[in-house]
HTML snippet that shows the backbone in 3Dmol.js (N, CA, C, O; Angstrom):
<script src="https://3Dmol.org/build/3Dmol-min.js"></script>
<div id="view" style="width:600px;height:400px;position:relative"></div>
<script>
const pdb = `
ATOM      1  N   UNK A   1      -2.182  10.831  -1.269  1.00  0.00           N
ATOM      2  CA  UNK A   1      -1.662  12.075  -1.782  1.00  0.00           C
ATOM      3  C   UNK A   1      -0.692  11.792  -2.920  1.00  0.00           C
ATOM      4  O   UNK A   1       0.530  11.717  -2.790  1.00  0.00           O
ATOM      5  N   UNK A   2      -1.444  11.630  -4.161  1.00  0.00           N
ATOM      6  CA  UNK A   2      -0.291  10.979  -5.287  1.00  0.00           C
ATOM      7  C   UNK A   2       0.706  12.859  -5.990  1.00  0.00           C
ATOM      8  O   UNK A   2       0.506  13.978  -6.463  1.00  0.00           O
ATOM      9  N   UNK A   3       1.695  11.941  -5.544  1.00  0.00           N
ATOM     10  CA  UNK A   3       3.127  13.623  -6.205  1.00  0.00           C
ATOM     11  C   UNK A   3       2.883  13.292  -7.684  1.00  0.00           C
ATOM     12  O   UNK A   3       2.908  12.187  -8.226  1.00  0.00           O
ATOM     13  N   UNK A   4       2.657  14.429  -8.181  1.00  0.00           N
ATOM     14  CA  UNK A   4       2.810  14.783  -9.779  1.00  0.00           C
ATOM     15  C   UNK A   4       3.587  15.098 -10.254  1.00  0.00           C
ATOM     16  O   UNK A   4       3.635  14.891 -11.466  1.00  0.00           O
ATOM     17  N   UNK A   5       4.757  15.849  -9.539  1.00  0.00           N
ATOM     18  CA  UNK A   5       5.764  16.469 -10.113  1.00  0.00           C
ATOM     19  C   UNK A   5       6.604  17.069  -8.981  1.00  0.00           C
ATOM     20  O   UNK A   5       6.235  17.960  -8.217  1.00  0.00           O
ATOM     21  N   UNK A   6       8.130  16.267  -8.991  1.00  0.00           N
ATOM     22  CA  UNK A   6       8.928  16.807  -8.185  1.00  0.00           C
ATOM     23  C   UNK A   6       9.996  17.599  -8.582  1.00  0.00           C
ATOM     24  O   UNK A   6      10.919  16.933  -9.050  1.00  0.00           O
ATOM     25  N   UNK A   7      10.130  18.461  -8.562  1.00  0.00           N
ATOM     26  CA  UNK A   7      11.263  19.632  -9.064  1.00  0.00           C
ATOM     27  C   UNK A   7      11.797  20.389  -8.101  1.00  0.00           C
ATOM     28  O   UNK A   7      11.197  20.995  -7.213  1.00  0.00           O
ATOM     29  N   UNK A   8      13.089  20.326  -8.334  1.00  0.00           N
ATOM     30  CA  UNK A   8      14.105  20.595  -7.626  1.00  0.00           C
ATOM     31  C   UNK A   8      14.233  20.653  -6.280  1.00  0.00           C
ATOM     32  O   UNK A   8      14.892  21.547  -5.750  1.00  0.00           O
ATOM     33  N   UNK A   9      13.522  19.564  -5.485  1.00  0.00           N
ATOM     34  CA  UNK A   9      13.072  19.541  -4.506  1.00  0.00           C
ATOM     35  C   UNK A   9      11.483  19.601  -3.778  1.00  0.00           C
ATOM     36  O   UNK A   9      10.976  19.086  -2.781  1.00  0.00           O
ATOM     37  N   UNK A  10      11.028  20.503  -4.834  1.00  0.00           N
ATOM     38  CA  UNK A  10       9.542  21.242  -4.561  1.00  0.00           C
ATOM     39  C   UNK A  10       8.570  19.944  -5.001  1.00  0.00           C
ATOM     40  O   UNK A  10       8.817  19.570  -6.147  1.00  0.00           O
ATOM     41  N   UNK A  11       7.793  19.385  -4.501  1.00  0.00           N
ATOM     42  CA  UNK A  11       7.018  18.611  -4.362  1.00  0.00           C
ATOM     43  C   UNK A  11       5.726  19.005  -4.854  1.00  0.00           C
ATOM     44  O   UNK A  11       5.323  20.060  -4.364  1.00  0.00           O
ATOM     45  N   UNK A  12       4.868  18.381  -5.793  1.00  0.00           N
ATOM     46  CA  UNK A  12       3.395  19.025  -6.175  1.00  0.00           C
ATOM     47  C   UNK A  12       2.471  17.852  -6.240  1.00  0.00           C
ATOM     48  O   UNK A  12       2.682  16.775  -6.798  1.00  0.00           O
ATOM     49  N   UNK A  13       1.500  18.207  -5.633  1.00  0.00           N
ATOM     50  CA  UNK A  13       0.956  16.998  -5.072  1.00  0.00           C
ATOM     51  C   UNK A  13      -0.810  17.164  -5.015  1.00  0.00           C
ATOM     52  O   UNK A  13      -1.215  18.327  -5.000  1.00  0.00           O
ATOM     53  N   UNK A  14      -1.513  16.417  -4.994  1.00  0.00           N
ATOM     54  CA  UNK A  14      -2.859  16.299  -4.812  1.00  0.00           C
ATOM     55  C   UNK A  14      -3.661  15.477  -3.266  1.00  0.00           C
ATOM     56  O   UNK A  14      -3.825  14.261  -3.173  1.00  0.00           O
ATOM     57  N   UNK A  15      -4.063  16.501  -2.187  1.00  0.00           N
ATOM     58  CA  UNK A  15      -4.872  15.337  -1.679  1.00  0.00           C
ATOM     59  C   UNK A  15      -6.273  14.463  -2.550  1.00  0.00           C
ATOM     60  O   UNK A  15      -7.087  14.889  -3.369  1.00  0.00           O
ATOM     61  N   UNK A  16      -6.111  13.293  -2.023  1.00  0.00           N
ATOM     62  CA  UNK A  16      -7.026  12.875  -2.560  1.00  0.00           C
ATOM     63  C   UNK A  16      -8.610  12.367  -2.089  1.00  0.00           C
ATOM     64  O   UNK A  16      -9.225  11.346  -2.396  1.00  0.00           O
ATOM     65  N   UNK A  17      -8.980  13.479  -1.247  1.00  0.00           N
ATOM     66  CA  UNK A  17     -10.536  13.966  -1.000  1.00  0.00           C
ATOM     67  C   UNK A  17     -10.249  15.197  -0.874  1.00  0.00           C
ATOM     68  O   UNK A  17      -9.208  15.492  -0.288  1.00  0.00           O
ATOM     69  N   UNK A  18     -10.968  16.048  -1.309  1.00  0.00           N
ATOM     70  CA  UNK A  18     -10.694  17.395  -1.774  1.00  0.00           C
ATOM     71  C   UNK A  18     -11.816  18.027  -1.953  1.00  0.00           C
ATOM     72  O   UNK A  18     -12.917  17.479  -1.909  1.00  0.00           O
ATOM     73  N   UNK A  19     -11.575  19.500  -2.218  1.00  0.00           N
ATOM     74  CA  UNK A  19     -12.374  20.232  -3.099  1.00  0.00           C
ATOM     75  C   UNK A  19     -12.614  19.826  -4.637  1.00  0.00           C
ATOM     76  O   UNK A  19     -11.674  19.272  -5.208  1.00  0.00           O
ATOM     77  N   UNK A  20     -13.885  20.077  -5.397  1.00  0.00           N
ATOM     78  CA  UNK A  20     -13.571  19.654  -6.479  1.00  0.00           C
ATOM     79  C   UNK A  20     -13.089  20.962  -7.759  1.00  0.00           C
ATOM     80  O   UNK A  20     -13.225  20.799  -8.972  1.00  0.00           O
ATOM     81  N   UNK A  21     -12.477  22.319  -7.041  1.00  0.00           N
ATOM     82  CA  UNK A  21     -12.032  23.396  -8.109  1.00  0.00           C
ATOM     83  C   UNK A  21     -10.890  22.478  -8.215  1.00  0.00           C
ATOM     84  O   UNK A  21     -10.708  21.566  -7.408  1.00  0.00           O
ATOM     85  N   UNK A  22      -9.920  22.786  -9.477  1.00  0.00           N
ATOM     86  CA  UNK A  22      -8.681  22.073 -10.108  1.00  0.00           C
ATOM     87  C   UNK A  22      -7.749  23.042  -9.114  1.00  0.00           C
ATOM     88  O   UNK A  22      -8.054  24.194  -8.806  1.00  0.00           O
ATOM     89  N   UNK A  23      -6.795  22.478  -8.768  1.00  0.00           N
ATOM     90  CA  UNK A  23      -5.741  23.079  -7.572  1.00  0.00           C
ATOM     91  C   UNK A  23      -4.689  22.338  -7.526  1.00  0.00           C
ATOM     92  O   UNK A  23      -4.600  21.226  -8.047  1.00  0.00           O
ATOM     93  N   UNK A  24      -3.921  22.845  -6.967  1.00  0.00           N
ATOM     94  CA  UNK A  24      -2.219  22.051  -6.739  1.00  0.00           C
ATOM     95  C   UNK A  24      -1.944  22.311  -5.389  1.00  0.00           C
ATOM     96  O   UNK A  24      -2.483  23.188  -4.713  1.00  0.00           O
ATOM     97  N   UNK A  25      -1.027  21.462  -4.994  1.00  0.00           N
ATOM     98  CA  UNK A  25      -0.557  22.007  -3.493  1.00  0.00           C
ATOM     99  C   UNK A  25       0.839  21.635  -3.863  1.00  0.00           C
ATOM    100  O   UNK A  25       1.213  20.858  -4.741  1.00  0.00           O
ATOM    101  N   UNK A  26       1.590  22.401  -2.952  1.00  0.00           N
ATOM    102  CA  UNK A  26       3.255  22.713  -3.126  1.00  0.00           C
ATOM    103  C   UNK A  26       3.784  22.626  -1.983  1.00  0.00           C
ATOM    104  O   UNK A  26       3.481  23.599  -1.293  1.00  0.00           O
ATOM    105  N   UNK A  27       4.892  21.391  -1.116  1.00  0.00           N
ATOM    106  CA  UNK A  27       5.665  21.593  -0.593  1.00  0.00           C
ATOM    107  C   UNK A  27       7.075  22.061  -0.856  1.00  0.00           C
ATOM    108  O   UNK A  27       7.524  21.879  -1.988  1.00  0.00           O
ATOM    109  N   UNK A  28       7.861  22.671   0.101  1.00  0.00           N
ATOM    110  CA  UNK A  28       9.365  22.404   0.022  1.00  0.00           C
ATOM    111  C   UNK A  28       9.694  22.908   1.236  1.00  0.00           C
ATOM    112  O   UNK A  28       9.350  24.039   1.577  1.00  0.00           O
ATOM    113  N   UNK A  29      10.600  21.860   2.216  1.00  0.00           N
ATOM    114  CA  UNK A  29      11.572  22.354   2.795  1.00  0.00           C
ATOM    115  C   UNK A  29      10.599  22.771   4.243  1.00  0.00           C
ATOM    116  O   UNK A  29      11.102  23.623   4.976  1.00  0.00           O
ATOM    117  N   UNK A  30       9.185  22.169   4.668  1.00  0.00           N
ATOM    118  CA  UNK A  30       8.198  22.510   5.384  1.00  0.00           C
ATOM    119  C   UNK A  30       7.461  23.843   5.463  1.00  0.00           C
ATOM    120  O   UNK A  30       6.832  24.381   6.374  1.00  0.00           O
ATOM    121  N   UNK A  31       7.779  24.247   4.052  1.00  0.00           N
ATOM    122  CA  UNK A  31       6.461  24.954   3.842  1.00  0.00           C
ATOM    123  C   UNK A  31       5.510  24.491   2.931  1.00  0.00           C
ATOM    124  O   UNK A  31       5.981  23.806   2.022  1.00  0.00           O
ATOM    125  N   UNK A  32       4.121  24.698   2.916  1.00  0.00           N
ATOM    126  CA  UNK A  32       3.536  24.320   1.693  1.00  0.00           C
ATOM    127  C   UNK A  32       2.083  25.774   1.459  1.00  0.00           C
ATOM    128  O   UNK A  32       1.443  26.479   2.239  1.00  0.00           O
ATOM    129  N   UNK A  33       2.140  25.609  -0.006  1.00  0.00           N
ATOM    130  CA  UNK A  33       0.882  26.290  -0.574  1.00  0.00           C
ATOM    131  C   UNK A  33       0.112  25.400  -1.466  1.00  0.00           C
ATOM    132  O   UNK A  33       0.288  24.250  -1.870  1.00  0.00           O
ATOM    133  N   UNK A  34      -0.686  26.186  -1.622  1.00  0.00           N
ATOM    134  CA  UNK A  34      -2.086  25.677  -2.330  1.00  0.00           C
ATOM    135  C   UNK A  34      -2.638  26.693  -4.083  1.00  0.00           C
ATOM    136  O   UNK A  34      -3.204  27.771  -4.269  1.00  0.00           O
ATOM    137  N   UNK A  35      -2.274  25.985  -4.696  1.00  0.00           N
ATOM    138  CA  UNK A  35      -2.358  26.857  -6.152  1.00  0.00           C
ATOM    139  C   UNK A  35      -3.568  26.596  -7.383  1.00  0.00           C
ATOM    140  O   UNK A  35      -3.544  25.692  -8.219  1.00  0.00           O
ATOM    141  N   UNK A  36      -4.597  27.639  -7.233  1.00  0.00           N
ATOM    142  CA  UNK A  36      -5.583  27.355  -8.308  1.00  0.00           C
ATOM    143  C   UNK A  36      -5.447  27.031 -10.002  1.00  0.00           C
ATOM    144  O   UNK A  36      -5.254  27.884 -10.868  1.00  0.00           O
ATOM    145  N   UNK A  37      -5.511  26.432 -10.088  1.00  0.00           N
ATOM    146  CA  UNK A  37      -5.182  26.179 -11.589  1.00  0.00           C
ATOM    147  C   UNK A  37      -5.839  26.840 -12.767  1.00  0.00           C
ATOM    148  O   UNK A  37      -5.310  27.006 -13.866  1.00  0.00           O
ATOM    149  N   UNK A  38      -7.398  27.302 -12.312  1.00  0.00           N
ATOM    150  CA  UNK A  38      -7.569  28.151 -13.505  1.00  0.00           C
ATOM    151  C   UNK A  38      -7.073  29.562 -13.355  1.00  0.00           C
ATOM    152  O   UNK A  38      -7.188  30.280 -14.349  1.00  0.00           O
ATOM    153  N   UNK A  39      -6.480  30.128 -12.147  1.00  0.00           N
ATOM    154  CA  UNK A  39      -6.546  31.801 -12.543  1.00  0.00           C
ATOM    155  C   UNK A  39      -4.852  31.970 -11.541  1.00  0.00           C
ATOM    156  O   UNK A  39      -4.365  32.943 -10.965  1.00  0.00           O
ATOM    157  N   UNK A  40      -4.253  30.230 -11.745  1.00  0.00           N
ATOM    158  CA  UNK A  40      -2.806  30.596 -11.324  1.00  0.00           C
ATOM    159  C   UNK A  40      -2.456  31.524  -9.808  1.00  0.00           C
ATOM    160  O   UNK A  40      -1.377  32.015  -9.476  1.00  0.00           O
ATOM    161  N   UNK A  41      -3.962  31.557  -8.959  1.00  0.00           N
ATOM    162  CA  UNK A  41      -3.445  32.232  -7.753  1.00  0.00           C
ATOM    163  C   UNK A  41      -3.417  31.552  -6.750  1.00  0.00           C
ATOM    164  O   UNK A  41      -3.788  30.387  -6.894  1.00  0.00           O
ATOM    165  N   UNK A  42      -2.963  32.010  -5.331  1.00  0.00           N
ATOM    166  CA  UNK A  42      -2.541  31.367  -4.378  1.00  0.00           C
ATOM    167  C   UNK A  42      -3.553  31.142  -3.158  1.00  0.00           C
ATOM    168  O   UNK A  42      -3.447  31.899  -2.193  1.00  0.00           O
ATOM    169  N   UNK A  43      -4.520  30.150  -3.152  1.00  0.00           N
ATOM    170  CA  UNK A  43      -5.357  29.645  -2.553  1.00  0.00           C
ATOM    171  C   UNK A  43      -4.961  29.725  -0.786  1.00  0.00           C
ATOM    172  O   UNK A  43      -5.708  30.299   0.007  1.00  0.00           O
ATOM    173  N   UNK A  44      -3.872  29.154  -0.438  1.00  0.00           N
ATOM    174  CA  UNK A  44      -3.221  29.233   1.067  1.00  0.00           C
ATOM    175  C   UNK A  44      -1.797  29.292   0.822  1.00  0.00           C
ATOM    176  O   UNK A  44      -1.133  28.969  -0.163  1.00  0.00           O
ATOM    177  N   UNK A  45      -1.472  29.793   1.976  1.00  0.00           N
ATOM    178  CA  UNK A  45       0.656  29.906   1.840  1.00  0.00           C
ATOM    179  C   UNK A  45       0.777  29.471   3.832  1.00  0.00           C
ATOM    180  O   UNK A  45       0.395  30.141   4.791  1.00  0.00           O
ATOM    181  N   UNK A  46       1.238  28.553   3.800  1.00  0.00           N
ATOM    182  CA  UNK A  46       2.106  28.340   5.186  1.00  0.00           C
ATOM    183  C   UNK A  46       4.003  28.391   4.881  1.00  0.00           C
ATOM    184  O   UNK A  46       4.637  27.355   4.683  1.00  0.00           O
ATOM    185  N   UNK A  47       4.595  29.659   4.900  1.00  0.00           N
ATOM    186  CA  UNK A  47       5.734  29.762   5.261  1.00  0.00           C
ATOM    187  C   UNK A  47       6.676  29.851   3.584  1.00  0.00           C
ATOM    188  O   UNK A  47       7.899  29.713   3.560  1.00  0.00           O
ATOM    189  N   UNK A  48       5.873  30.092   2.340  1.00  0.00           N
ATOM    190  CA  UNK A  48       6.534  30.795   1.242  1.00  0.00           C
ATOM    191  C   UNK A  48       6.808  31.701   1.502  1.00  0.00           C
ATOM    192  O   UNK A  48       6.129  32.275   2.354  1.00  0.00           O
ATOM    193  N   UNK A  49       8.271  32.546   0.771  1.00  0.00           N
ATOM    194  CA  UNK A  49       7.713  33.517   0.721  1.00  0.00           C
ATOM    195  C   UNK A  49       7.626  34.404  -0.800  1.00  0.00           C
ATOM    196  O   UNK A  49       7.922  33.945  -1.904  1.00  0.00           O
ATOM    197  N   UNK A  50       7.125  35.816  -0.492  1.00  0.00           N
ATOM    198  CA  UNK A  50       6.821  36.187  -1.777  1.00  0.00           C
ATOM    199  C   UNK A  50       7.893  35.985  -3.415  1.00  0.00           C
ATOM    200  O   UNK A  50       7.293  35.777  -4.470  1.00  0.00           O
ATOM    201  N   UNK A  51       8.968  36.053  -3.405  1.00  0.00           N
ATOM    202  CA  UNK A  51       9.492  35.173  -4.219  1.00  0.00           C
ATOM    203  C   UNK A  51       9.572  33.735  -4.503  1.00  0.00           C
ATOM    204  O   UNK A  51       9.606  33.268  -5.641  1.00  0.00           O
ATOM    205  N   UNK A  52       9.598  33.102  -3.491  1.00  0.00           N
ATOM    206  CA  UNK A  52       9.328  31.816  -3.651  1.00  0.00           C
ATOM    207  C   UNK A  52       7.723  31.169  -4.363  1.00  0.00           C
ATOM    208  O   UNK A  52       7.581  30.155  -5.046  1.00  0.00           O
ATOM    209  N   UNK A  53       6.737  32.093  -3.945  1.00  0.00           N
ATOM    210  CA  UNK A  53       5.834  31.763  -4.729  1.00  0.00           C
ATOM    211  C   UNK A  53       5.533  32.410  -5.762  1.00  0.00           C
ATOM    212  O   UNK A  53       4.408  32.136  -6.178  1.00  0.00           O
ATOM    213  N   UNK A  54       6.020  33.067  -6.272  1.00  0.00           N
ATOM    214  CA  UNK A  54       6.701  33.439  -7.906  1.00  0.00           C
ATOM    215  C   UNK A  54       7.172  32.479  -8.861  1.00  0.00           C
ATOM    216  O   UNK A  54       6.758  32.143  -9.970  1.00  0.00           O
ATOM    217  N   UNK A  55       8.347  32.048  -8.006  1.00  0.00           N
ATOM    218  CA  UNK A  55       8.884  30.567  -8.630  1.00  0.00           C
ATOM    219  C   UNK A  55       7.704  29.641  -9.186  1.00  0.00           C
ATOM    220  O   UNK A  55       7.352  29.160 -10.263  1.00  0.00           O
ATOM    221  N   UNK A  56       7.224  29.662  -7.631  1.00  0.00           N
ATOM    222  CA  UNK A  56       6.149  28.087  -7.926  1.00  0.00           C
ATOM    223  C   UNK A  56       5.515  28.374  -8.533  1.00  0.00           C
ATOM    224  O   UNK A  56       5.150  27.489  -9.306  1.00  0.00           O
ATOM    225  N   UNK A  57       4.827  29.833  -8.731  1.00  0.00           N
ATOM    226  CA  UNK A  57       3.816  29.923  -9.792  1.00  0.00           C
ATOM    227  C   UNK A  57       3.979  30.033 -11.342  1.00  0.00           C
ATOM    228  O   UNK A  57       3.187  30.018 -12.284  1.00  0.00           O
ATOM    229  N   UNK A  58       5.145  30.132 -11.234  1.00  0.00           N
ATOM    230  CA  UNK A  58       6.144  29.801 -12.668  1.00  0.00           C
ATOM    231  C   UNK A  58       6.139  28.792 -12.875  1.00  0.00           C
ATOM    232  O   UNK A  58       5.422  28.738 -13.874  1.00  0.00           O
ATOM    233  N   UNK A  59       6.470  27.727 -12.631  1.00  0.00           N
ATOM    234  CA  UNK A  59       6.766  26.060 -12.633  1.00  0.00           C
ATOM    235  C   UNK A  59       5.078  26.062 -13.168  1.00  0.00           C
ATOM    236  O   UNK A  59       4.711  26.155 -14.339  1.00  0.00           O
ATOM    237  N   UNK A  60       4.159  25.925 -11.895  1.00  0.00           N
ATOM    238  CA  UNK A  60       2.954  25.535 -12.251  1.00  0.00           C
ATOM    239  C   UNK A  60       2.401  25.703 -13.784  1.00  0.00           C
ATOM    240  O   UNK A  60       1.816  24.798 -14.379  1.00  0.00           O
ATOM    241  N   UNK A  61       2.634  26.819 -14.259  1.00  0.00           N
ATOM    242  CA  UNK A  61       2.254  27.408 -15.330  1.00  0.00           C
ATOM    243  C   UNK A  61       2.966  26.687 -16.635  1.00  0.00           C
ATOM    244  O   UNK A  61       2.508  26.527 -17.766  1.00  0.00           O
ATOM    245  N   UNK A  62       4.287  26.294 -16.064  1.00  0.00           N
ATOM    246  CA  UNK A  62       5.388  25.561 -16.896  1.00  0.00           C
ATOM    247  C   UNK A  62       4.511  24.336 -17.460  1.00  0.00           C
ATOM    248  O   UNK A  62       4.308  24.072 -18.645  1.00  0.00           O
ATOM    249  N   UNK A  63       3.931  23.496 -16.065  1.00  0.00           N
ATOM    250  CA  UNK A  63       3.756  21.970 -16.170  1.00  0.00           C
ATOM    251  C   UNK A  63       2.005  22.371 -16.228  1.00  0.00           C
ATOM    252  O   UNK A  63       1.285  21.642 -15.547  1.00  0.00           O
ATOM    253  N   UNK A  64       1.478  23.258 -16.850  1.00  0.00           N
ATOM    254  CA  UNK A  64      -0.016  23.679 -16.671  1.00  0.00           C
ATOM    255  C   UNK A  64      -0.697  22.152 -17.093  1.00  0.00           C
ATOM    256  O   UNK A  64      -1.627  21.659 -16.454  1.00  0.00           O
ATOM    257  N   UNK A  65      -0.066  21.509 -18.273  1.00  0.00           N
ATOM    258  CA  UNK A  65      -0.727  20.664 -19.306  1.00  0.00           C
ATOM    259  C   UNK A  65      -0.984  19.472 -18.034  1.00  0.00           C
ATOM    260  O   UNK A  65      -1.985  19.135 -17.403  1.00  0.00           O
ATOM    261  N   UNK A  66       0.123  19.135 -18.021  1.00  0.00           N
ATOM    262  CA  UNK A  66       0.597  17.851 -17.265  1.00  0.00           C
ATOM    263  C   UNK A  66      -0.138  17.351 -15.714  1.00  0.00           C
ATOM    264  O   UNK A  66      -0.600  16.307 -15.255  1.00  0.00           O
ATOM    265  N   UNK A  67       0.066  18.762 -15.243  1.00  0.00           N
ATOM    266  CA  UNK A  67      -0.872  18.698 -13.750  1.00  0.00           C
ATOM    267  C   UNK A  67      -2.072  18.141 -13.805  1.00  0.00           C
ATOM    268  O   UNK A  67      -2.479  17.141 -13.214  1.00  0.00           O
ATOM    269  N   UNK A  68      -2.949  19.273 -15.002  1.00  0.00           N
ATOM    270  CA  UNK A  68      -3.945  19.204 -15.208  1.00  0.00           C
ATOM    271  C   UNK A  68      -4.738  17.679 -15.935  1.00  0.00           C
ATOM    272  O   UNK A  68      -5.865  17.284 -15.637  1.00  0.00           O
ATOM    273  N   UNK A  69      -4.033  17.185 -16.676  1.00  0.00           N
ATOM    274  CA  UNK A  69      -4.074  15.996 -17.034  1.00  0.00           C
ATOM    275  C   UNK A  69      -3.796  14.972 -15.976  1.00  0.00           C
ATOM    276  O   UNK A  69      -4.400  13.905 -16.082  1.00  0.00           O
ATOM    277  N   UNK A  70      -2.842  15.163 -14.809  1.00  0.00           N
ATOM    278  CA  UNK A  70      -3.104  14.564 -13.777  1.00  0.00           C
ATOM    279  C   UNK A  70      -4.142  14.213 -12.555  1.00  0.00           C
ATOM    280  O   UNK A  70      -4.449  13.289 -11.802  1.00  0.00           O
ATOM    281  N   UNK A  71      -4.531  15.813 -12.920  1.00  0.00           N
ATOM    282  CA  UNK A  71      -5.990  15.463 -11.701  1.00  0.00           C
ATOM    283  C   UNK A  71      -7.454  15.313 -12.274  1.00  0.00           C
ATOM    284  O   UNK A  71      -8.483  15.231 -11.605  1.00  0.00           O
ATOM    285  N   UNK A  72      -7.296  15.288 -14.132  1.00  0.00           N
ATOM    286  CA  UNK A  72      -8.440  14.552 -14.620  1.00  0.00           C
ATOM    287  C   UNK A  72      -8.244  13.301 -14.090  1.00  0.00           C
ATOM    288  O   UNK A  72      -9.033  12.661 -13.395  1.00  0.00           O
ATOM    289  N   UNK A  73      -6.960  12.938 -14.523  1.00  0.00           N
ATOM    290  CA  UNK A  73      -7.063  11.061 -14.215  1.00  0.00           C
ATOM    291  C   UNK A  73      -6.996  10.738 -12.523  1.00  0.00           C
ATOM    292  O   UNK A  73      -7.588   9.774 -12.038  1.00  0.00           O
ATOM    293  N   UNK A  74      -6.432  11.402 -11.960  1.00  0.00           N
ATOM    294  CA  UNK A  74      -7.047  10.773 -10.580  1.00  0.00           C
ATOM    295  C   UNK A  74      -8.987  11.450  -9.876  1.00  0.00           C
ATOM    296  O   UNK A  74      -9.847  11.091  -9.072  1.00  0.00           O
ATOM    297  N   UNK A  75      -8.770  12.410 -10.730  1.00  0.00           N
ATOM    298  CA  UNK A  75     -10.331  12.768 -10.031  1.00  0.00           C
ATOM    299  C   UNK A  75     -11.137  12.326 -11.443  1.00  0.00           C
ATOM    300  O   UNK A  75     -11.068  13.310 -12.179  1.00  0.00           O
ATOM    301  N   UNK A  76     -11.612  11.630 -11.878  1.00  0.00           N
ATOM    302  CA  UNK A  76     -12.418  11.555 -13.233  1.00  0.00           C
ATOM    303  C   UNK A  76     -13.709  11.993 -13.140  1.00  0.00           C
ATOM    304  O   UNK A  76     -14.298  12.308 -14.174  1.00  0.00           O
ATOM    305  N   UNK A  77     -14.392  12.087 -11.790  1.00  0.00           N
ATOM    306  CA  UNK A  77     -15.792  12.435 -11.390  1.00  0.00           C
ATOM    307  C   UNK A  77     -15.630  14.291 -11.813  1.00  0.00           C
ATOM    308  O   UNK A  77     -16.270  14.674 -12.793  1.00  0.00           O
ATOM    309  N   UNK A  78     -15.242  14.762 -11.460  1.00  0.00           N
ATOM    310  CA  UNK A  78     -14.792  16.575 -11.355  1.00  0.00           C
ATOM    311  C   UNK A  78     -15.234  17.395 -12.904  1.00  0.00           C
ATOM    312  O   UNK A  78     -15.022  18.599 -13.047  1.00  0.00           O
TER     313      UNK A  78
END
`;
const viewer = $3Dmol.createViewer("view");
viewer.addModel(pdb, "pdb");
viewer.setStyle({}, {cartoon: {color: "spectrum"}});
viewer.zoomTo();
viewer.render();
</script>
């Protein structure tokens, strides 16, 4: 599960056998969600809540380039 980006605690991360749509997953604090990367929505939520995944979906959008360039290079098959 390589972390891509840790901010301000919030953890963003990739398993690595997966689905192959582009996605993010988000811990903090023992909750985590699951965030689609092309249409920025919220795939699963265990224990966000609706502001909090506002935030994250802010950030995501922040680091859109970077993520995404991250899970070309760990998934190169996709």
């Amino acid at each position: 599960m390589p972390t891509v980006l840790l901010l301000y605690g919030i953890r963003f991360y990739f398993y690595s056998h997966e689905e192959t749509r582009m996605h993010i997953h988000v811990s903090y604090q023992g909750s985590e969600a699951k965030i689609w990367l092309d249409t920025f929505e919220v795939a699963m939520n265990y224990g966000f809540n609706p502001h909090q995944l506002v935030k994250i979906i802010k950030l995501v959008r922040s680091y859109e380039k970077e993520i995404k360039k991250a899970w070309i290079e760990h998934f190169p098959k996709n």
